[in-house]
N, C-alpha and C positions, 0 to 999 in steps of 0.2 A: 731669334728662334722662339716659336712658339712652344709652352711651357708643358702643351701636350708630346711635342719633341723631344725636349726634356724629358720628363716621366719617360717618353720608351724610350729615351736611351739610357738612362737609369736601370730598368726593367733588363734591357740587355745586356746593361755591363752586371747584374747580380745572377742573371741566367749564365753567362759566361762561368764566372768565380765561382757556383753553384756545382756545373757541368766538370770545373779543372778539380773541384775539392773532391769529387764523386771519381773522377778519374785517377785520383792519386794511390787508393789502392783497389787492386784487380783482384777476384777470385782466379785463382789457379788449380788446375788440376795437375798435379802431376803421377805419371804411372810408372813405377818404380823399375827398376833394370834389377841383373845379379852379375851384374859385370865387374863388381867389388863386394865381399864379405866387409861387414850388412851392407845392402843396396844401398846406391846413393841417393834417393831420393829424401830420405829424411835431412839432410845437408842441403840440398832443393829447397826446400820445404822450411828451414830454418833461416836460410836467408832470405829469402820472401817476405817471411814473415817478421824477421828483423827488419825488415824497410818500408810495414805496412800495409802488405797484402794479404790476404786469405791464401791460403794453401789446403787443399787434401791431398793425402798420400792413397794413392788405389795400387794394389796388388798389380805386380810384372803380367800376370794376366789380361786384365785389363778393366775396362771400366763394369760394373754391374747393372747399370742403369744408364741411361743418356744421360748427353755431355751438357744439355744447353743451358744448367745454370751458372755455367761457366765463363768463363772470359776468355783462357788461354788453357790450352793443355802442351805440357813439356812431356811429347813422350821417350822415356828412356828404357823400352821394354825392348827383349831379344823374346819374347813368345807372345807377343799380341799379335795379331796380323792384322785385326780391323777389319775383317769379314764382311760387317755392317755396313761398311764404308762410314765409317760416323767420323772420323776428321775430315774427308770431302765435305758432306753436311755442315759440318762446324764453321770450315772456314767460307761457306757459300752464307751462311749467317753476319759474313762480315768478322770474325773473330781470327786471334791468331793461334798455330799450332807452331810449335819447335820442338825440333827431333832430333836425338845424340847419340851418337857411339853409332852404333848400328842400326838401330832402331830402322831407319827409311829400308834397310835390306829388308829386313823381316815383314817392311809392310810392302815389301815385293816390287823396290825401285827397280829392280835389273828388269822387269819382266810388265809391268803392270804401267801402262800410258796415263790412266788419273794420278794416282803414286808422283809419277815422271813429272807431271804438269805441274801438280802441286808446289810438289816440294822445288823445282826448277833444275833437275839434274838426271843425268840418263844410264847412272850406275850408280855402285859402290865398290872402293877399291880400298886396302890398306895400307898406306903407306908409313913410313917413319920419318926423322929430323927434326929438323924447328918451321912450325908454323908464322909465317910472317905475313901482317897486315898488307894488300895489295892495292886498298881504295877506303877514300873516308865516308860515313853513313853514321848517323847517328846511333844504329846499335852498336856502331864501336865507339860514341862518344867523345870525346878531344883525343884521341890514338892516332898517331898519325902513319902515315904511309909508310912501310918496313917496317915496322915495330915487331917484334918478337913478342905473342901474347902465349903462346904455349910451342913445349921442345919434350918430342917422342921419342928422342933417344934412337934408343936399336928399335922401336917398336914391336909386334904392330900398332896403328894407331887407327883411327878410323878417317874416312874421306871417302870423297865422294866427284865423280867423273864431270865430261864436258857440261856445258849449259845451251847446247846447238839447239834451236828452237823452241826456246823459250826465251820471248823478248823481255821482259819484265825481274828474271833472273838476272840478280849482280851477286858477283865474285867476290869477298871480304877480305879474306885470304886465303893461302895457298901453301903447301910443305914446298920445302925447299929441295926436292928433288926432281931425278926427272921425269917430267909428264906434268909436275907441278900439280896433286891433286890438292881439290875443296876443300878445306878446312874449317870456312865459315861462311856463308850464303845467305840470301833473304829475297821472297819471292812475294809477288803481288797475284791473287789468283782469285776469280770470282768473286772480289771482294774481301776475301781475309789474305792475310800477313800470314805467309812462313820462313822458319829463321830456320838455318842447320846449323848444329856446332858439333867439333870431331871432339873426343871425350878428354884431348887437355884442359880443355875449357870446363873448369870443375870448381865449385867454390871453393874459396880459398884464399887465393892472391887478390888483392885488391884492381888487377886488370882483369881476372876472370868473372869476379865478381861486378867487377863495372858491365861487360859485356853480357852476362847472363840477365843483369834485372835489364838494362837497355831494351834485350829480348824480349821482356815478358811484355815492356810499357812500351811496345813497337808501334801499337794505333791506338789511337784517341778520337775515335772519330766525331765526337761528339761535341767539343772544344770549335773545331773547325765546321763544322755543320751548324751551330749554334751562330758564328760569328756572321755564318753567310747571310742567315735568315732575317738578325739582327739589321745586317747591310739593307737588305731589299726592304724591310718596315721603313729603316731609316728614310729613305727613297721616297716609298710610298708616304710617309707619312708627311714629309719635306712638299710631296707633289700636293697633296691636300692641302698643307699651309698656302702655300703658293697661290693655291688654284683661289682659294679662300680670300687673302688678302690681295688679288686681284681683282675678284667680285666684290668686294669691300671697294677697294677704288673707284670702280666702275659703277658703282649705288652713289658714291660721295660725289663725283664726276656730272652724274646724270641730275642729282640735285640741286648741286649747284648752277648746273645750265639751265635746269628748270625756276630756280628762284630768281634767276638774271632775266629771264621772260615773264615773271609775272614784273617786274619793274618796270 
């Protein structure tokens, strides 16, 4: 291998390690609920930031300004509705959004087709019981199938309806009642990542907390776009040596045929 070879692939693997270091902590937005005296976002907000990340806390209202120096917004408002459309936006930016308790009603899932697409569900419904794991995905981390990650008791609890026409929409889990609603979801949409979780999923326990930062570090897209780009120089650069040390042959080839005729 030629040593220019070398060098980029060098070059790549520091682009790489560069791109995973920069990925390790996310700006977060999150927009506070009052669905517990004080709101829970500053608990949001504390864990995040124990593990790394940027956190700002914006008012149950909602944001003041646009979202896009952002990475993720966790919304947990019951009076924002996003008028703006500005999570569509966000998540059409390639970014993810994750939305709790009820939050997806208020931003008009029962009613509203972008809302529906988005987030990957065609209601809101409250159910109670124990939520249990239905399929494995890295926002639930090594948990594995049935697990009990949160229990609503007599409720209400928050959840969310069928996932019919939305291909891209997977189920995490589900109450253990009947009709068996959402309890945790994750949707691929125009390019960004959206996560649901129904509001046992609260920091705290060390599964809630596995499942909430999961959520926040759901896309990296930049790791994996890096590596591809890497591959293809590899490639190119592999085809040049080649091309190279075969016109080198073909000069060494041709001269020596030629110094065997002047003999």
């Amino acid at each position: 291998m030629s040593k220019h070879v070398v060098c980029l692939t060098m070059i790549c693997e520091l682009m790489v390690s560069a791109s995973a270091a920069m990925a390790s902590g996310r700006n977060v937005a999150v927009i506070d609920g009052d669905w517990l005296i004080p709101g829970p976002g500053a608990d949001w907000c504390a864990l995040l930031q124990s593990h790394g990340h940027q956190c700002s806390l914006l008012p149950k209202e909602g944001p003041a300004g646009p979202l896009d120096p952002f990475d993720v917004v966790i919304d947990l408002s019951h009076d924002w509705s996003d008028s703006a459309a500005m999570l569509p936006d966000f998540m059409r930016a390639g970014k993810t959004v994750v939305t709790v308790f009820g939050a997806p009603l208020f931003l008009g899932i029962d009613s509203d087709p972008t809302v529906q697409a988005w987030i990957g569900a065609n209601g809101f419904t409250s159910p109670s019981d124990r939520l249990l794991t239905t399929d494995v995905d890295p926002i639930l981390g090594n948990i594995s199938v049935g697990t009990q990650v949160g229990n609503c008791a007599d409720g209400p609890c928050s959840g969310l309806t069928d996932t019919s026409g939305h291909a891209s929409a997977k189920v995490l889990a589900r109450f253990n009642v009947p009709g068996s609603p959402i309890g945790i979801m994750r949707n691929l949409w125009e390019g960004g990542v959206s996560v649901y979780l129904a509001n046992v999923i609260y920091p705290g326990s060390p599964l809630a907390d596995q499942i909430i930062l999961n959520a926040v570090e759901a896309r990296t897209p930049s790791i994996p776009a890096l590596s591809v780009w890497c591959l293809i120089l590899l490639a190119l650069a592999l085809g040049v040596a080649g091309a190279l040390i075969i016109r080198r042959r073909v000069s060494c080839r041709a001269s020596f045929i030629a110094s065997l005729r002047r003999k």
